[in-house]
N, C-alpha and C positions, 0 to 999 in steps of 0.2 A: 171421410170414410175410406177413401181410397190408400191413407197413408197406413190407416191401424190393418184393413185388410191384407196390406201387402207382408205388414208385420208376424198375421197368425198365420196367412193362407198355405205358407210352406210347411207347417206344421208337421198334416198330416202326409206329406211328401218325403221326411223324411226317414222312415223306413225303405220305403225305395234307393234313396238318393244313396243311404248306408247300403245296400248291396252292389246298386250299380259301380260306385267308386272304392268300394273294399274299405268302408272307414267304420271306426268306432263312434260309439257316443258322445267321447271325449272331443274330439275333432267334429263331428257335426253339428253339436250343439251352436256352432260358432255360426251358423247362418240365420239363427234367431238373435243371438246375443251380438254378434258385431253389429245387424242391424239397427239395432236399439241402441247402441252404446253408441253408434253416430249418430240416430237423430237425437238421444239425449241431450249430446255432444253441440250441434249446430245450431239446436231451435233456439239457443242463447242468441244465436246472430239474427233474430229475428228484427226484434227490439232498432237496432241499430239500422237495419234494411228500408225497416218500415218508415224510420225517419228522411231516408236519403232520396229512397226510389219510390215509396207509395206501394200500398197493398197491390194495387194492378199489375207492375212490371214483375213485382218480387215475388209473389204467386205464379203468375204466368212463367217465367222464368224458371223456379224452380220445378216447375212444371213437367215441362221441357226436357231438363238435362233429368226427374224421373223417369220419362218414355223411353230415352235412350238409353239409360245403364240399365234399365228391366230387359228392354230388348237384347243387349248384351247379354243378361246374367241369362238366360233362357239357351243361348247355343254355347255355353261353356264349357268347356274339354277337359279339365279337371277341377277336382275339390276348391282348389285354391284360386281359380279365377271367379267361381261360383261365389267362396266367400266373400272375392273383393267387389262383385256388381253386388251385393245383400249388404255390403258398406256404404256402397255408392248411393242404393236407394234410402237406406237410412238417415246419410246425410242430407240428402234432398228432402224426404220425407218430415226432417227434423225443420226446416225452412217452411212450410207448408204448415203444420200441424197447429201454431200458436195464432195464428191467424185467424181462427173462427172466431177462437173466442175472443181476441180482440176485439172484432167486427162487431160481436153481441153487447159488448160492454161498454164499449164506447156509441151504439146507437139505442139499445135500449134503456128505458127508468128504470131508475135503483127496481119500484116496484112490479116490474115486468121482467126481471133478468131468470128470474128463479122459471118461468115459464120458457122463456126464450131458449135456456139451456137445457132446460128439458128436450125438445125438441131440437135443438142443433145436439146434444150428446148423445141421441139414438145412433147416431153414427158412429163415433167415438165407441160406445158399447157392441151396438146391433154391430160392427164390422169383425170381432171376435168371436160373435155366435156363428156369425154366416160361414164366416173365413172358411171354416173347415168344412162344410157341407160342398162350399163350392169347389175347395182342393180335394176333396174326397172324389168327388165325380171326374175332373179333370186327369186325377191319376189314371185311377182305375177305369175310363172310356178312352183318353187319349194318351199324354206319357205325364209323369213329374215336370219337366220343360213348361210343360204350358202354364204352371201355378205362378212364374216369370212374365210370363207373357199375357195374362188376367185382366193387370190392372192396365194396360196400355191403353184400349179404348174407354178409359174413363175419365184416367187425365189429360186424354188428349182431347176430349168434349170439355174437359174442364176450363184447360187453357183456353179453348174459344170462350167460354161463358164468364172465365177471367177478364177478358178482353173485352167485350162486349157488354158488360153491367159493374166491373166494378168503377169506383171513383176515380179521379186522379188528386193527388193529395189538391187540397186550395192556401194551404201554405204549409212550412215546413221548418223545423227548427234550426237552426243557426248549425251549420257543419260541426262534427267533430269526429276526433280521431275513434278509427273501433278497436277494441281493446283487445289486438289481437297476442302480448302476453299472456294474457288471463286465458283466451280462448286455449293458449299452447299448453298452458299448466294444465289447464279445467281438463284438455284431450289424455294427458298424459296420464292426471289422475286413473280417470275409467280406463284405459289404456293397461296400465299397469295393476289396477285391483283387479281387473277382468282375468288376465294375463297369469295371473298369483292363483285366484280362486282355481282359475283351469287345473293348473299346475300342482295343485291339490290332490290329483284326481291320481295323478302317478308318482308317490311322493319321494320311491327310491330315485336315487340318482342323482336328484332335481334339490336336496335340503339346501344348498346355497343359494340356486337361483333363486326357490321359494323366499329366500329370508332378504336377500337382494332386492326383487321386487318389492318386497313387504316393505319397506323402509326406503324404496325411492316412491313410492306412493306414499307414504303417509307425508315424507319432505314435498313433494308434489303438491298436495294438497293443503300442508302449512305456508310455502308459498304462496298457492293462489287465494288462501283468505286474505292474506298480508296485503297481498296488490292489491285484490277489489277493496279493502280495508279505503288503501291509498289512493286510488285511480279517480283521477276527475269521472270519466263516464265507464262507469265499471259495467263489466260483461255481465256480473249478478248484483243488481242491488239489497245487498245484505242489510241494511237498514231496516228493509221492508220485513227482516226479522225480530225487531223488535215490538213489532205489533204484536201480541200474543196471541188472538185468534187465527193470525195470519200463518204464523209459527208452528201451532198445531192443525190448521190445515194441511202445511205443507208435509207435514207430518203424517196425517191421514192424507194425503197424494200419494205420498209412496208406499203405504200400502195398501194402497188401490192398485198402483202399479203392479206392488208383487204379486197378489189377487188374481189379479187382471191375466197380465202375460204369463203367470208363475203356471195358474191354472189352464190356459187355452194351450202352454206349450205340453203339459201332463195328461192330460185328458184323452189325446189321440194317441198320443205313446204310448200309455197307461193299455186300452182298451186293445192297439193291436197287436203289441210284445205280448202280454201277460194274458189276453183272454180273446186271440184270434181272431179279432175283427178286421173287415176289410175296408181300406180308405174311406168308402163311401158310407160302409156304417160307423165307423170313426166319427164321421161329417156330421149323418144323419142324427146319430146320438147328440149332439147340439143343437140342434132343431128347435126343437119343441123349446129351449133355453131361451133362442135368441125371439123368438113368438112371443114368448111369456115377460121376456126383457123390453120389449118393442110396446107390450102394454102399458109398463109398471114406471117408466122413464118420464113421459109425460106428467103420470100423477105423481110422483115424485119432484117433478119440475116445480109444479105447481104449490106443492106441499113446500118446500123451501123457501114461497113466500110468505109461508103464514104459520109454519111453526119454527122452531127455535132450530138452525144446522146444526147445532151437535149430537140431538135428539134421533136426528134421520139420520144420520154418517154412524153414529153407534149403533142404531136397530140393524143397519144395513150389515156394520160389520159382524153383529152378533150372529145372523142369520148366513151369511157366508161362512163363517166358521163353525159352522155347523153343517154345512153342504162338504167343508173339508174332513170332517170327524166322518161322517156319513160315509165319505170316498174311503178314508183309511179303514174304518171296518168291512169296506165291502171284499168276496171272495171269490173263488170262481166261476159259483153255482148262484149269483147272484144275475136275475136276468136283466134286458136291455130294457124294459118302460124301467125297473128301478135306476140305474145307471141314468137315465134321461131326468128322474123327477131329481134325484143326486144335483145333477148340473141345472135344473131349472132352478132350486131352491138358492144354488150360487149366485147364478144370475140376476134374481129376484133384489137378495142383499147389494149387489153391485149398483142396479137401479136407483135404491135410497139412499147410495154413497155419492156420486158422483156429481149431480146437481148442486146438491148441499154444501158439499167441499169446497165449489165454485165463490158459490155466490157468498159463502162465511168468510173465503178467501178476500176473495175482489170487492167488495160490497163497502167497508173499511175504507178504502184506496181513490183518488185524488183522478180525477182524468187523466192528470198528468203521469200520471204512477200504473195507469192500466195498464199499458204495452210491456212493461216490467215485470208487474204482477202476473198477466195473464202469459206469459214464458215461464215467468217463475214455476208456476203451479206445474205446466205441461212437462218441465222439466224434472220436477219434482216427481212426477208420476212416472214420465222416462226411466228414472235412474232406480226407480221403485222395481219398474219392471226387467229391466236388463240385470241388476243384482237378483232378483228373483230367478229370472231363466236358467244364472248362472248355477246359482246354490242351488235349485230342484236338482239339475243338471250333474252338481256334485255328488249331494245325496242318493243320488240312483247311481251313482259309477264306484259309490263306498259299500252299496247295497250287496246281496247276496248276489253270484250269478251263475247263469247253467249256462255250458256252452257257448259261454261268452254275451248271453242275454241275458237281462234284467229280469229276474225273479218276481213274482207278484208285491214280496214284504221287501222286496228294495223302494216298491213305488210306494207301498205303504207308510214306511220311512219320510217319503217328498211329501205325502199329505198332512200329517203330524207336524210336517216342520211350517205349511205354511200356515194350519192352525193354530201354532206357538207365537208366527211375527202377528200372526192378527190378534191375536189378545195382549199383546205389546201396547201394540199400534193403539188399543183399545183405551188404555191409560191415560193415553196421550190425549185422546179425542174429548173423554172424560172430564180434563181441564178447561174445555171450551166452554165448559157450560158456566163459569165462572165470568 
């Protein structure tokens, strides 16, 4: 909970953070999307970690070096040291985050997982509803600084409770090398498509570099299929895409991701550029979402044992895409319980998504194949959601703007687009039921 919370909580912070340090949209976006793009990026090295050190040390561990780059990023002096501790946490964060669900799949039965998740992904969800409630408050009583300094007392009781209850492996698989080409490519990819999309955003000037980028990413990314192709113990085991349910889960993962981050990064923007809300009512307007999501999670869990996942992953997404149609028609004169029911009805769909996706995912998969699997997926929702942060991000800096602020029909524009990837995505999910 502590990893996704750290992910939104800056959210609504950063209309502050843009005044206090003179920056554009274009440049601040990057303290959601760098985050994401390194834990994307890391929680690959999960798999590998888990076999060497055991869930105890590598938990605890990554722990650790989160409390200390948060506490950094909290007394930062400029833009640019702020982005680099919002890297730092991400990449820790990305070490951390595949580890639940490991935990849940390798100790629960097949027929108990759908429940288990339930209940271990209230976190996972619940920490995007909260996120902003609690950075709303923190702003506007104390300073932006403290949305940094949040999560410290939680992973610092964590690492105790790391310590003190998890296992130590009781055996462990024969050494091997970690596949840290793949890891360079794999960085380089999201590196340079991130880098590219930015670069979008101001296109004079930039037509080389844009095209430059464009084409050491996609070679980037043709390399590092090639290697994990080849690699005795590959950073992604692509095999695991030849499962076809496996395929189009990871499919509906990322867009859950873009859902996920696309909307919790829109929603406080949204409501304080365009219709003057203050941090805390930014927050507050997610409230009632994450209450309503805190219900609907569990009976969702449950529900993934006993009906078909692609039935629940498609209800869920039909019903979020309809909470995004809902946001783009909404207008000025539209008040705050409607804006709340808007993001409950998101949230609701999110609920039915996220269990489902799991266990249609993992369920298929070998013991031996969890740890793989269950990175895989986490990853897959990563990359969902950091290309999403990005592109809203674009689409609102293409948008109309008044004095240098985002027009209400630029934000308009960011919801349209994520109800366009979710009726994609929707296709895809469609095949499952085959």
């Amino acid at each position: 909970m502590a990893t996704v919370l750290s992910a939104t909580v800056v959210n609504v912070a950063l209309h502050d953070i843009m005044v206090e340090f003179g920056i554009r949209q274009g440049q601040v976006h990057w303290l959601a999307t760098g985050f994401i793009a390194a834990m994307t990026t890391t929680m690959l090295a999960s798999s590998w970690l888990l076999d060497h050190f055991g869930v105890r040390k590598t938990l605890a561990l990554a722990m650790s070096g989160f409390t200390l780059v948060s506490i950094a990023g909290g007394y930062a002096l400029s833009p640019e040291q702020l982005i680099a501790a919002r890297v730092g946490q991400g990449a820790m964060a990305g070490l951390m985050q595949p580890m639940g669900m490991f935990l849940v799949f390798h100790i629960f039965p097949r027929e108990r997982r759908g429940q288990a998740m339930g209940i271990y992904g209230m976190g996972v969800i619940l920490a995007p509803a909260l996120g902003p409630v609690l950075g709303g408050f923190l702003v506007d009583q104390l300073d932006w600084r403290y949305v940094l300094f949040a999560p410290v007392p939680v992973t610092l009781v964590g690492v105790l409770m790391a310590w003190l209850f998890l296992p130590l492996p009781v055996s462990r698989p024969a050494p091997y090398r970690f596949d840290v080409p793949g890891l360079i490519l794999l960085g380089m990819t999201i590196v340079l498509s991130l880098d590219t999309l930015n670069r979008l955003q101001q296109v004079s000037g930039h037509q080389v570099r844009i095209l430059v980028g464009a084409l050491l990413a996609v070679t980037s990314v043709a390399l590092f299929v090639i290697r994990e192709r080849r690699a005795r113990h590959p950073l992604v085991n692509i095999g695991l895409l030849t499962t076809p349910v496996f395929l189009y889960a990871t499919l509906g993962a990322m867009a859950l991701g873009l859902a996920l981050f696309g909307s919790t990064y829109l929603i406080p923007l949204f409501v304080q550029t365009s219709l003057g809300f203050s941090a805390t009512e930014a927050g507050l307007l997610m409230l009632p979402a994450g209450l309503v999501l805190g219900m609907t999670f569990p009976v969702a869990g449950r529900l993934a044992d006993r009906v078909s996942a692609w039935k629940l992953v498609f209800f869920g997404m039909l019903v979020f895409t309809g909470s995004a149609v809902l946001f783009a028609l909404s207008d000025r004169d539209l008040g705050f319980a409607w804006l709340a029911l808007w993001a409950v009805i998101g949230r609701i769909g999110m609920g039915f998504m996220l269990p489902a996706l799991s266990v249609a995912a993992l369920n298929p998969l070998t013991q031996e194949q969890l740890a793989a699997g269950s990175s895989s997926i986490s990853f897959a929702r990563q990359l969902g959601g950091a290309f999403g942060v990005n592109l809203v991000a674009l689409s609102i800096e293409f948008g109309a703007h008044r004095d240098g602020i985002p027009t209400i029909s630029a934000f308009h524009t960011s919801w349209w687009l994520i109800a366009g990837f979710m009726i994609l995505a929707m296709a895809a999910v469609w095949k499952m039921r085959e």
